[in-house]
FIMAR-234444 format. One record per residue (C-alpha): residue number from 1; residue in three letters; chain; x, y, z. Coordinates in Angstrom, 1 decimal, decimal comma. Layout:
> n	res	chain	east	north	up
> NUM	ALA	A	X	Y	Z
...
//
This chain:
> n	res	chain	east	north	up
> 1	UNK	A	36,2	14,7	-1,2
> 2	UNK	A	33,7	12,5	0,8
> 3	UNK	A	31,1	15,9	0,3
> 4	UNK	A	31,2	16,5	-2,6
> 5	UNK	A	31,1	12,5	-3,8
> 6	UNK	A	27,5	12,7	-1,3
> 7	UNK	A	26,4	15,9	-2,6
> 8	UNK	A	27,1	15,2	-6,1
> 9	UNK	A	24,8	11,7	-5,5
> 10	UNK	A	22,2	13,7	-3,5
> 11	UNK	A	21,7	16,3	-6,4
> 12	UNK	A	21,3	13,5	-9,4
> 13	UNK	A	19,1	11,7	-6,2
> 14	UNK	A	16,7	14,9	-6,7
> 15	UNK	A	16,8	15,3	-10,1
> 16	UNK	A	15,8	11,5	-10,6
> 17	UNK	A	13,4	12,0	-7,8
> 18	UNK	A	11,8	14,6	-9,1
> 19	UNK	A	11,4	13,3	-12,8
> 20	UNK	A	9,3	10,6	-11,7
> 21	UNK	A	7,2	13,1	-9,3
> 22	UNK	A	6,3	14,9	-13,3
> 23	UNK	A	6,0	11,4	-15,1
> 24	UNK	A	3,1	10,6	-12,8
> 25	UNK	A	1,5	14,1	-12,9
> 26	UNK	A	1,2	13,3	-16,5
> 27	UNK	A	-0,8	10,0	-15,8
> 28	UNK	A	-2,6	11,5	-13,5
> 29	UNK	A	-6,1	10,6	-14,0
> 30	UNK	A	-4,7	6,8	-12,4
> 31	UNK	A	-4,6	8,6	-9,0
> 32	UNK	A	-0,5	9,8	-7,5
> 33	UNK	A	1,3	9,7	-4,5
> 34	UNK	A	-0,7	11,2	-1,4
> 35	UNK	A	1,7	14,9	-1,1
> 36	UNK	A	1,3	14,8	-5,0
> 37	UNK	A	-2,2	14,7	-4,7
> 38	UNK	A	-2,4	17,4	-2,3
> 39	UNK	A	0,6	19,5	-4,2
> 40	UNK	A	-1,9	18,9	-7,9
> 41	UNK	A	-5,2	19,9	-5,8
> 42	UNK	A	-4,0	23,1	-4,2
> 43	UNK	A	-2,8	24,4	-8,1
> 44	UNK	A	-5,8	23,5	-9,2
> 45	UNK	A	-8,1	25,2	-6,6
> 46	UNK	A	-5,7	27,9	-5,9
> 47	UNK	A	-3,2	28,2	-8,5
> 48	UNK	A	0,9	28,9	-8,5
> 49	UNK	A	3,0	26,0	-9,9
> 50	UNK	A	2,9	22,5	-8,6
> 51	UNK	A	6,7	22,9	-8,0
> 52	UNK	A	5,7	26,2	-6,0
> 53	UNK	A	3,3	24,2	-3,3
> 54	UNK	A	6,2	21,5	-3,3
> 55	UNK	A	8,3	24,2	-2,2
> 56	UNK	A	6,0	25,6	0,4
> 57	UNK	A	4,8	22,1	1,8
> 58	UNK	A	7,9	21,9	2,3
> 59	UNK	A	9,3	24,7	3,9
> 60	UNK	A	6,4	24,5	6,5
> 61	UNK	A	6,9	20,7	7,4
> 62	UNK	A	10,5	21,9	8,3
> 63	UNK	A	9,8	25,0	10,5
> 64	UNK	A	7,1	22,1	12,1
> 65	UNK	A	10,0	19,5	12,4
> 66	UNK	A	12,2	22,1	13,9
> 67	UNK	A	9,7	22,5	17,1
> 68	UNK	A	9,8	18,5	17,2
> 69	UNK	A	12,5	17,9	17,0
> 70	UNK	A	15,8	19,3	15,6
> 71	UNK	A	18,1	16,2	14,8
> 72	UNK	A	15,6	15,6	11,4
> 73	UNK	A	16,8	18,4	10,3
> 74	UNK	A	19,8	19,2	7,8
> 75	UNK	A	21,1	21,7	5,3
> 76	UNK	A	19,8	18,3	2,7
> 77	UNK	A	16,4	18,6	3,6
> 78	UNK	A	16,6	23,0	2,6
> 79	UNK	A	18,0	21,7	-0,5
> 80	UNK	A	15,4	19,3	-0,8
> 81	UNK	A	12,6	20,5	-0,1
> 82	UNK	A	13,4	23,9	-2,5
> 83	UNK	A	15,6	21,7	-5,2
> 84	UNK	A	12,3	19,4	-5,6
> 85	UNK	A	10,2	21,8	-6,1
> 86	UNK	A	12,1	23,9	-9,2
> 87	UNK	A	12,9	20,5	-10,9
> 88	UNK	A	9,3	19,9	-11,1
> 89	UNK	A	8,5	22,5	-12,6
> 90	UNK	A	11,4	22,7	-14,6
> 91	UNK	A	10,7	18,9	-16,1
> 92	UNK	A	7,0	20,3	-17,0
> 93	UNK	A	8,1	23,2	-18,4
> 94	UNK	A	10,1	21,3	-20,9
> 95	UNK	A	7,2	19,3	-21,7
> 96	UNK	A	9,0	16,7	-23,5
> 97	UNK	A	7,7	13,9	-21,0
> 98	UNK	A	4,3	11,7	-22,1
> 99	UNK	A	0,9	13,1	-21,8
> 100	UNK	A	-1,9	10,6	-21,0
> 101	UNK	A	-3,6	8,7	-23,8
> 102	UNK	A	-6,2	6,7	-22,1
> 103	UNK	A	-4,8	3,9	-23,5
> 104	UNK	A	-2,5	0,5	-21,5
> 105	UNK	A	0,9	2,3	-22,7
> 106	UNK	A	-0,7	5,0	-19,8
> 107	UNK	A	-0,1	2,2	-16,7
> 108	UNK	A	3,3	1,1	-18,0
> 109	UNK	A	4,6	4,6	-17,9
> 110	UNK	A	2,8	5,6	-14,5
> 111	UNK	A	4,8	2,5	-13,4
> 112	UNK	A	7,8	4,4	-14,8
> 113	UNK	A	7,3	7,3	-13,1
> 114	UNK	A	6,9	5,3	-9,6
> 115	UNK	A	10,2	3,2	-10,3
> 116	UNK	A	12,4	6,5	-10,6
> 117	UNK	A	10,9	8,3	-8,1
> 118	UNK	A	11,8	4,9	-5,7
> 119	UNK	A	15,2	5,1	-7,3
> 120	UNK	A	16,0	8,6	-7,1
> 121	UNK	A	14,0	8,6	-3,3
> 122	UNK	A	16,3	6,0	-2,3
> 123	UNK	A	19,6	7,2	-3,9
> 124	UNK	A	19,1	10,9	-2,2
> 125	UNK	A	18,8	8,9	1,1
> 126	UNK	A	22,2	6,7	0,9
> 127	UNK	A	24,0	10,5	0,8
> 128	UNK	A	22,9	10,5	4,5
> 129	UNK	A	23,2	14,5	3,9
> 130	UNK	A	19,6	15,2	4,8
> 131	UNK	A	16,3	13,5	4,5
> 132	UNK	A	12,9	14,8	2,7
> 133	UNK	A	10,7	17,3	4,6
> 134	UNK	A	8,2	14,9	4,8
> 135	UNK	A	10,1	12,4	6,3
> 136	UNK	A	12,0	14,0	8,8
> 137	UNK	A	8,1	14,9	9,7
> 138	UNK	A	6,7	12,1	9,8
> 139	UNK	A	10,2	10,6	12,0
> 140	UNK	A	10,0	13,3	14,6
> 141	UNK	A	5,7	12,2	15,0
> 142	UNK	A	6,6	9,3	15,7
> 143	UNK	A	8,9	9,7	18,3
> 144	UNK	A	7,2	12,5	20,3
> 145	UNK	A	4,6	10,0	20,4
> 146	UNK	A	6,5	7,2	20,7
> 147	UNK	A	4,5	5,2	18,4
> 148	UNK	A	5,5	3,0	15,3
> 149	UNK	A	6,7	5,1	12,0
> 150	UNK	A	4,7	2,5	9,5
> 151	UNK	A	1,5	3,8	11,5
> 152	UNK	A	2,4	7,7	11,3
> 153	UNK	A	3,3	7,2	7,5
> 154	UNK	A	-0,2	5,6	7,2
> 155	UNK	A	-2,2	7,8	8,8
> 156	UNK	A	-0,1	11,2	7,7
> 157	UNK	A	-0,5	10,0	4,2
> 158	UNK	A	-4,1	9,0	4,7
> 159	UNK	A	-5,1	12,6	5,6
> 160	UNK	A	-2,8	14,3	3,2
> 161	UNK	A	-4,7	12,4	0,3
> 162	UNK	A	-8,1	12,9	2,3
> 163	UNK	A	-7,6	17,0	2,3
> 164	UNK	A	-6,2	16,7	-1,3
> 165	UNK	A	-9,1	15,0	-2,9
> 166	UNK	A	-11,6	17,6	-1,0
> 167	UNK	A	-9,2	19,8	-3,4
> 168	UNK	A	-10,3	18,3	-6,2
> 169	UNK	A	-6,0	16,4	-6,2
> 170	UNK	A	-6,4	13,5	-8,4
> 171	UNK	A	-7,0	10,2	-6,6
> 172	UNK	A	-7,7	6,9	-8,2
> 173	UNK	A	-6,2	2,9	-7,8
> 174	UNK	A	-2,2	4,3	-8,1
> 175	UNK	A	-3,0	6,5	-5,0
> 176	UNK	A	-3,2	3,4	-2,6
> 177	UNK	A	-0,9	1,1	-4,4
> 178	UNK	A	1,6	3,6	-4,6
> 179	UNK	A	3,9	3,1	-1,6
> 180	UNK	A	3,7	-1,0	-1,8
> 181	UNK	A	5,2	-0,6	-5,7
> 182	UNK	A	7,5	1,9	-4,8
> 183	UNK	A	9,3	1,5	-1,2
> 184	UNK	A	10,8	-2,1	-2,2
> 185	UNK	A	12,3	-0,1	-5,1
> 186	UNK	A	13,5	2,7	-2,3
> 187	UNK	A	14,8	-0,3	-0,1
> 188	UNK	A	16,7	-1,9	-2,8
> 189	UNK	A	18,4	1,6	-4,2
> 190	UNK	A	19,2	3,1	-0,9
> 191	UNK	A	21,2	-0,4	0,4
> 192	UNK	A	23,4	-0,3	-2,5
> 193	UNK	A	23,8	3,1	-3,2
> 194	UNK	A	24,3	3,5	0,6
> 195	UNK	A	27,4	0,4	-0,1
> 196	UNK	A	28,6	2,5	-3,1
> 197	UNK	A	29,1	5,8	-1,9
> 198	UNK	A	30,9	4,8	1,2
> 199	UNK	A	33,2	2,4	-0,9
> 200	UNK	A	33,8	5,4	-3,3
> 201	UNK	A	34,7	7,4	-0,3
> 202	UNK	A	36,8	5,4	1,5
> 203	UNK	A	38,6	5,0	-2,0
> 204	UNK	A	38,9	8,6	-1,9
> 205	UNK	A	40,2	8,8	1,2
> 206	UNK	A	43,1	6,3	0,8
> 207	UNK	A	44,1	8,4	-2,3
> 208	UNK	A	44,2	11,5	-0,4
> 209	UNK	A	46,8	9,3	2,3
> 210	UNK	A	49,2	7,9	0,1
//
């Protein structure tokens, strides 16, 4: 019962997660996240789906993690790094999300798209069933070199959106406010999520007792 209530969570945490990754692909042009960048710029230069690169940032930052350091690694972040990817493409397939207008309606959705990726980011996360590729990266950096996450996350990002505007990845003002708008939302969703999901399986498990 207590998997499948985390699992169940962690798969609409994805799904959310990775609507808001193909909202702000559509407002491009205002600049995305850092991997985003990177992920837009290597389809662009080199082609495959954006989904596709997701997928094979991915898988590559895990086989790296896994020479770190293996404790960052769990049968979530497979699923996530591969799940991500084909919802991506899967949401722009179905190209029923807004295009860019060039017009104000452009920032509020933009903003959108940052708020449910935070939600969806931070909802995956409270599962506890495996973190993002990226993450578990960026966590085992830091402790090989025993210096502070915050910095790593700065300075990983910082060349991931470096080498992904020498792509030709879209960078502009939402590529270096990003993080500040959307990690409070992250926070915020992961704490109570994190509260729900272990109140729902405790419920469960008292059922299964009596």
């Amino acid at each position: 019962m207590e998997k499948l209530i985390r699992w169940v969570f962690f798969m609409c945490g994805l799904l959310i997660f990775s609507l808001g990754i193909s909202l702000t692909i559509h407002m491009q042009y205002l600049g995305v996240h850092p991997w985003d960048v990177l992920t837009v710029g290597l389809h662009d230069k080199i082609g495959l789906t954006i989904g596709t690169w997701n997928i094979l940032i991915g898988l590559t930052l895990i086989c790296v993690t896994l020479i770190l350091d293996k404790k960052y690694i769990q049968i979530g972040t497979f699923f996530n790094a591969v799940v991500v990817g084909v919802f991506v493409d899967f949401f722009l397939w179905l190209d029923f999300l807004p295009y860019a207008q060039k017009q104000w309606t452009d920032i509020m959705f933009m903003l959108a798209g940052i708020v449910i990726m935070g939600f969806g980011g931070g909802l995956y996360n409270a599962t506890k069933v495996g973190s993002g590729p990226r993450d578990g990266f960026m966590l085992s950096i830091s402790e090989k070199l025993s210096a502070p996450i915050g910095r790593v996350r700065i300075i990983t990002e910082s060349g991931v959106l470096i080498f992904g505007f020498l792509l030709g990845g879209p960078v502009f003002i939402f590529s270096i406010i990003f993080t500040f708008i959307q990690s409070p939302i992250f926070q915020f969703t992961y704490l109570r999520f994190e509260h729900i999901i272990s109140q729902m399986v405790t419920i469960g498990v008292k059922k299964r007792a009596s």
